[in-house]
C-alpha positions as CSV (number, residue, x, y, z in Angstrom):
1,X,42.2,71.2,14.5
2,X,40.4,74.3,13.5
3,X,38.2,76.5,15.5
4,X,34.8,76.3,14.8
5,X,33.4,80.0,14.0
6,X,30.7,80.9,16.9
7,X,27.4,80.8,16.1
8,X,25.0,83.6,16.4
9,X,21.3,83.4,16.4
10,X,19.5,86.3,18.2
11,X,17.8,85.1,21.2
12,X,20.0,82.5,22.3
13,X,21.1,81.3,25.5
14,X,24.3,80.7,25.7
15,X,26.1,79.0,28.5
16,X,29.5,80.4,29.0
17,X,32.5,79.5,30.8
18,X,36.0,80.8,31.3
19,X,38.8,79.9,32.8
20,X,42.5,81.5,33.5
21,X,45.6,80.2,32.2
22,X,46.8,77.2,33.2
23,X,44.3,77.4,35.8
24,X,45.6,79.9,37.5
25,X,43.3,82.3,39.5
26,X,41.9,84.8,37.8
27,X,39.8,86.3,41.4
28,X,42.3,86.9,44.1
29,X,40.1,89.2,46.3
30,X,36.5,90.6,46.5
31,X,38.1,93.9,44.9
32,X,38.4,91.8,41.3
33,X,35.0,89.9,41.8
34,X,33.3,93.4,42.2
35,X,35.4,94.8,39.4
36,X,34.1,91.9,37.2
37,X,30.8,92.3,38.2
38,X,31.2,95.8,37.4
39,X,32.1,94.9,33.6
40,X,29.4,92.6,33.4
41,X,26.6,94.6,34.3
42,X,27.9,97.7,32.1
43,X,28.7,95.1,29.0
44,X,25.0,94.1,29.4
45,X,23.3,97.2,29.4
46,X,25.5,98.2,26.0
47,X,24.9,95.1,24.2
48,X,21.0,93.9,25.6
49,X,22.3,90.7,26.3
50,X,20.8,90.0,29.7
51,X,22.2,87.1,32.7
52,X,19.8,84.3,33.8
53,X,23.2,83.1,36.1
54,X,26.2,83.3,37.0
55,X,29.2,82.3,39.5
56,X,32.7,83.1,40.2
57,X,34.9,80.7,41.2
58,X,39.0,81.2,42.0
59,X,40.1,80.1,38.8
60,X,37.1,80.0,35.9
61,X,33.4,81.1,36.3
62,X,30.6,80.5,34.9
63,X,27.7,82.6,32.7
64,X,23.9,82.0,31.6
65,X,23.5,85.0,28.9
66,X,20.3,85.5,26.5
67,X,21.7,87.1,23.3
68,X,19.8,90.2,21.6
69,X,20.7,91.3,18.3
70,X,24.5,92.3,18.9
71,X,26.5,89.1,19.1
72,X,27.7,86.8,22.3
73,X,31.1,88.3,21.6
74,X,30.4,92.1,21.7
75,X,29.8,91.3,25.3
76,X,32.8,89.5,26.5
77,X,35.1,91.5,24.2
78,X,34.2,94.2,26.4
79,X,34.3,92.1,29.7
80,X,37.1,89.9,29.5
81,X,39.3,93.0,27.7
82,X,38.8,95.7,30.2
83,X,38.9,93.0,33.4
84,X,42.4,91.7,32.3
85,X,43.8,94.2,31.7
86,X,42.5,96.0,34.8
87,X,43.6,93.0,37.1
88,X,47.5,93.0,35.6
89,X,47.9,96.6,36.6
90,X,46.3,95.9,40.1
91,X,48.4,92.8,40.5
92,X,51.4,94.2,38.7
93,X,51.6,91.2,36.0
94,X,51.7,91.1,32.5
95,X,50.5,88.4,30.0
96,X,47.3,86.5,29.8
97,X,45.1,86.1,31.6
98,X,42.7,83.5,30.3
99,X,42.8,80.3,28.8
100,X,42.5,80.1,25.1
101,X,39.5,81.4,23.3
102,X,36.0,81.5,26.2
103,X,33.9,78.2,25.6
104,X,30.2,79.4,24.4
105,X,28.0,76.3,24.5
106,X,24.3,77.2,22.4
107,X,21.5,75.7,24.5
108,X,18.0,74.8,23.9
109,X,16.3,76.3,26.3
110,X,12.9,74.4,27.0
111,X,15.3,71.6,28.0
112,X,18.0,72.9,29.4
113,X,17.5,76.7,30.7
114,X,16.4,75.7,34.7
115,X,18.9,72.4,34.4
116,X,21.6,75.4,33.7
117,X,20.3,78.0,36.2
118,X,20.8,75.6,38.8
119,X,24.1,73.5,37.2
120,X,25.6,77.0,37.7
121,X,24.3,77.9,41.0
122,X,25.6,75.1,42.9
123,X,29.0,75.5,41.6
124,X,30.6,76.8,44.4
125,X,28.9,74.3,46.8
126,X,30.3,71.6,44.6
127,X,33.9,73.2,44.7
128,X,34.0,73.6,48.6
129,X,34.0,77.6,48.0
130,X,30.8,77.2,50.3
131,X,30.2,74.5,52.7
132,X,26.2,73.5,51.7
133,X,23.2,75.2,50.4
134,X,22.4,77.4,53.5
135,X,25.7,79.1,53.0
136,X,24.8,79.2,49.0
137,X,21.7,81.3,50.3
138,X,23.6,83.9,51.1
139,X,26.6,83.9,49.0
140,X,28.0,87.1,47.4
141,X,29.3,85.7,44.3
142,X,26.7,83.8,42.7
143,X,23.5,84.3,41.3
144,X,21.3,82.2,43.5
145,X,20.7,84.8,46.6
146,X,19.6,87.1,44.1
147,X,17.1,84.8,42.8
148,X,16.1,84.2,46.6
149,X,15.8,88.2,46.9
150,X,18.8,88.4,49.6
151,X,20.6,89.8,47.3
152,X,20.1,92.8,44.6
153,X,21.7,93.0,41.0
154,X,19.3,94.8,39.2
155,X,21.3,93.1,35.9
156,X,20.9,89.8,36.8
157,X,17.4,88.5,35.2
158,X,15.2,87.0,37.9
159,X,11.0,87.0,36.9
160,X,11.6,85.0,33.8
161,X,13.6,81.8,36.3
162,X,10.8,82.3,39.4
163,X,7.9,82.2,36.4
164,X,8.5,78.8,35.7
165,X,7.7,78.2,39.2
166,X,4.7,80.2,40.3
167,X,3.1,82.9,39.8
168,X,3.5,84.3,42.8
169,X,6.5,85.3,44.5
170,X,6.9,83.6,47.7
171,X,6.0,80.0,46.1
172,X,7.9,81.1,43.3
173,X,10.6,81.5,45.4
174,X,10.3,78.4,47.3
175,X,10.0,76.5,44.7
176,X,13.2,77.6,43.4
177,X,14.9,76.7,46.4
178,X,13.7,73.2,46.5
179,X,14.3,72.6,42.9
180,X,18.1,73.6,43.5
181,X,18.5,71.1,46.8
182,X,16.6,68.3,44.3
183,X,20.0,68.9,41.8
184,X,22.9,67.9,44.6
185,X,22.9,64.4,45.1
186,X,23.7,63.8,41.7
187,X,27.0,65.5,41.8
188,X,28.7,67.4,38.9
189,X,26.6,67.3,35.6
190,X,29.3,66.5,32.8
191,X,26.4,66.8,30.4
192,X,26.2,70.2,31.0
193,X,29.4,71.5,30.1
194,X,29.4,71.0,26.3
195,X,27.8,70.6,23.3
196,X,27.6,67.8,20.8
197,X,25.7,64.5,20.1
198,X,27.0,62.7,23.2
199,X,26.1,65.3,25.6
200,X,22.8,66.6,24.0
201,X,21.6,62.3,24.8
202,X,22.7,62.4,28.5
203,X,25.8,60.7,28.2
204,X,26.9,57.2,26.5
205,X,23.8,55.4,27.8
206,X,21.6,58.0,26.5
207,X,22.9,57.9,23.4
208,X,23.1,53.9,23.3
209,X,19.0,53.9,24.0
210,X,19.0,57.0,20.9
211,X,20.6,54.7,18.9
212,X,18.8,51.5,19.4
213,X,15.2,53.6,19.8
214,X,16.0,54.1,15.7
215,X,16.6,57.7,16.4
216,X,19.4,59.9,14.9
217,X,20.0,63.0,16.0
218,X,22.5,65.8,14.1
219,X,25.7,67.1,16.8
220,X,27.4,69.9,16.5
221,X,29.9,70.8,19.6
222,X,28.8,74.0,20.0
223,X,25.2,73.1,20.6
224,X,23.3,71.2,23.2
225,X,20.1,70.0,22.3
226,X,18.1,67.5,20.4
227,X,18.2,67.2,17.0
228,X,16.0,69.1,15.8
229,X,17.1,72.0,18.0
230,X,20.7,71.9,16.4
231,X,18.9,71.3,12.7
232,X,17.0,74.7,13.4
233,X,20.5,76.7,15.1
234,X,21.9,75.7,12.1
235,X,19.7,76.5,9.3
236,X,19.4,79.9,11.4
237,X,22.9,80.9,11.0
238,X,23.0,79.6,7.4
239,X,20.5,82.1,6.8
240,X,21.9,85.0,8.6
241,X,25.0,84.1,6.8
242,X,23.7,84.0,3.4
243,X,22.1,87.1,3.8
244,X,24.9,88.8,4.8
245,X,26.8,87.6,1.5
246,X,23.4,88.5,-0.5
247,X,24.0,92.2,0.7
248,X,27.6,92.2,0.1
249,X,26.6,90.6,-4.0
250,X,24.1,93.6,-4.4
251,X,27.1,96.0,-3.3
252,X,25.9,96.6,0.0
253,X,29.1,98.2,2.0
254,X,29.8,100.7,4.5
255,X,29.8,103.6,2.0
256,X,26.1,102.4,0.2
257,X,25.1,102.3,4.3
258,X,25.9,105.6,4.6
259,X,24.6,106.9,1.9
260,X,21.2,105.7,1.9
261,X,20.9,106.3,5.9
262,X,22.1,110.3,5.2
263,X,19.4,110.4,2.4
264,X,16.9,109.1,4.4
265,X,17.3,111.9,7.2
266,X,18.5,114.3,4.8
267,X,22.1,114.7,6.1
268,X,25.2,115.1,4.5
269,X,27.8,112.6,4.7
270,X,30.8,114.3,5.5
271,X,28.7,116.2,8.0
272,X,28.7,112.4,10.3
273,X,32.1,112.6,11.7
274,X,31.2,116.3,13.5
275,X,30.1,116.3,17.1
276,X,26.5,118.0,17.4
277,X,23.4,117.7,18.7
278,X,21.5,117.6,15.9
279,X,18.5,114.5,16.4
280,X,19.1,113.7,12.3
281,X,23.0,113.6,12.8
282,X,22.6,111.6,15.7
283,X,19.9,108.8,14.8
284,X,21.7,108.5,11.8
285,X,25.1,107.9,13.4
286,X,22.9,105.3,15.3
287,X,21.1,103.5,12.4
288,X,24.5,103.1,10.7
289,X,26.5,101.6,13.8
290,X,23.1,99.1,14.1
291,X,22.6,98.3,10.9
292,X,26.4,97.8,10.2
293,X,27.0,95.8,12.8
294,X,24.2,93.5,12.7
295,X,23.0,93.1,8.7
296,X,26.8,93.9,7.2
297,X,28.5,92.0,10.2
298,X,31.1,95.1,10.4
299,X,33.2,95.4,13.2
300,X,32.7,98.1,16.2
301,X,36.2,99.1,15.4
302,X,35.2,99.7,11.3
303,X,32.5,101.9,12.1
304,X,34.2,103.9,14.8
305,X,37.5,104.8,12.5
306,X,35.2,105.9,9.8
307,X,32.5,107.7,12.1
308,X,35.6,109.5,14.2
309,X,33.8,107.7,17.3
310,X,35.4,105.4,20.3
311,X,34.0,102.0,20.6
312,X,31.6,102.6,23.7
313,X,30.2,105.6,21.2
314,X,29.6,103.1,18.3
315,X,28.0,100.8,21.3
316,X,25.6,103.3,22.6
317,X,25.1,104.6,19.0
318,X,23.7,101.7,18.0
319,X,21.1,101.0,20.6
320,X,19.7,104.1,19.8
321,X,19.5,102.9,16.1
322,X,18.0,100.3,16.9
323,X,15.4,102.0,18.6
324,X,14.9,104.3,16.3
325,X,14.3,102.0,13.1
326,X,12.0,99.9,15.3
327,X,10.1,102.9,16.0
328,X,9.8,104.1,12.9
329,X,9.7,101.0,10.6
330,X,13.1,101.7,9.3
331,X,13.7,98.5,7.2
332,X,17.0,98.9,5.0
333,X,18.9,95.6,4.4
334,X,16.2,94.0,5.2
């Protein structure tokens, strides 16, 4: 069967999950958690995708992520890369290291974001990593201490889950807390795990009462939520995808790109591949790897062969871009 292309809509959250090969371990000692961790929180601050949760378990774990404007996939490209090919060197293997392509499931997030926060959070209580929720409390690798405040990562999103609680910090907190012990008698959440029709109802009964309510919902497996959620995702990546191929019919490519961003701040082209630290050269090395990468859909590789850049450059380039047109109402391809 083919693979369904991913779906990207700015904004997003995305529940991810991974998992090694053949379910083998893919954390075999604190020293590869922290590594991981380590990824994570740089791969966030290069793309602006920011973590609601998160847990590591031996052989898979699991990821809450809000998209920005750069893609799901710029993110864990520069995760999963970097960390497997850091742990075969430490562990002296060679091979893979995960299983198949990452699963990305699209969620809606009025329904499902605290259902998620706390899905992911009790993971390792549910796997017998940690023996109830007291020892949760203070686990190292998950997100739920953080979200208690007894533990720090500065990366991992915290205000935005407590505000749903309270307003103010200790009820916030406790609230929290008690929400997450209300979520383990009912035991593992297949609902959560995936997209589609079945899921998105709550299951076979849930979509037995959908169907005899009169009500018909659209699925798509890479979506969870109702149908009028997945109508929207959809129609939203239509549109990004149609204007993508509307640039490309008006002869919108990497060399029209360059052009118009090098008239616009009154550099030459050929002058773009130089290292300097002139402002103009560098915003408009930044408005190119932005613009390119999210209105043209190019590649981080594409721009940094033609810019003369490494990847992380064409990364950091393009956060600056985007900073710059927002600031000053740069609207090209739009």
């Amino acid at each position: 069967m083919p693979r369904h292309k991913r779906i990207n809509v700015p904004g997003a959250i995305h529940h991810v999950i991974v998992r090694g090969l053949d379910r083998q371990d893919i954390f075999l000692d604190d020293h590869d958690r922290r590594d991981f961790l380590d990824r994570l929180e740089t791969g966030l601050a290069q793309t602006g995708c920011r973590c609601f949760a998160w847990a590591l378990l031996s052989n898979h774990f699991h990821l809450l992520i809000r998209t920005g404007e750069r893609p799901l996939s710029d993110l864990m490209r520069k995760v999963l890369s970097g960390y497997a090919i850091s742990f075969n060197r430490r562990h002296q293997r060679c091979g893979y290291l995960f299983q198949n392509r990452y699963k990305s499931i699209l969620c809606q997030e009025e329904a499902y974001l605290l259902e998620l926060v706390r899905y992911i959070h009790l993971n390792p209580v549910r796997a017998g990593i940690v023996k109830d929720l007291e020892a949760l409390d203070h686990y190292d690798w998950a997100g739920h201490a953080v979200l208690l405040g007894r533990r720090r990562k500065g990366w991992q999103e915290r205000q935005e889950v407590l505000a749903h609680f309270s307003a103010r910090k200790r009820e916030a907190v406790s609230g929290y807390r008690q929400f997450v012990a209300d979520g383990l008698p009912p035991g593992k959440r297949e609902d959560l795990t995936g997209g589609g029709l079945r899921r998105s109802a709550g299951g076979w009964e849930g979509l037995k009462d959908l169907r005899q309510s009169g009500q018909y919902w659209r699925g798509d497996e890479r979506i969870l939520g109702d149908g009028n959620f997945v109508d929207e995702v959809l129609l939203a990546a239509e549109e990004a995808l149609t204007r993508r191929e509307a640039m490309r019919r008006q002869s919108w490519d990497l060399r029209r790109l360059v052009s118009e961003v090098c008239g616009l701040l009154s550099i030459e082209p050929e002058d773009l591949p130089k290292k300097g630290r002139s402002n103009n050269l560098s915003y408009a090395k930044g408005l190119i790897c932005y613009l390119g990468q999210s209105r043209l859909g190019l590649t981080g590789k594409e721009l940094a062969s033609y810019l003369k850049m490494s990847r992380p450059s064409v990364s950091q380039a393009a956060r600056r871009g985007e900073q710059f047109a927002k600031e000053n109402g740069v609207n090209l391809l739009n």
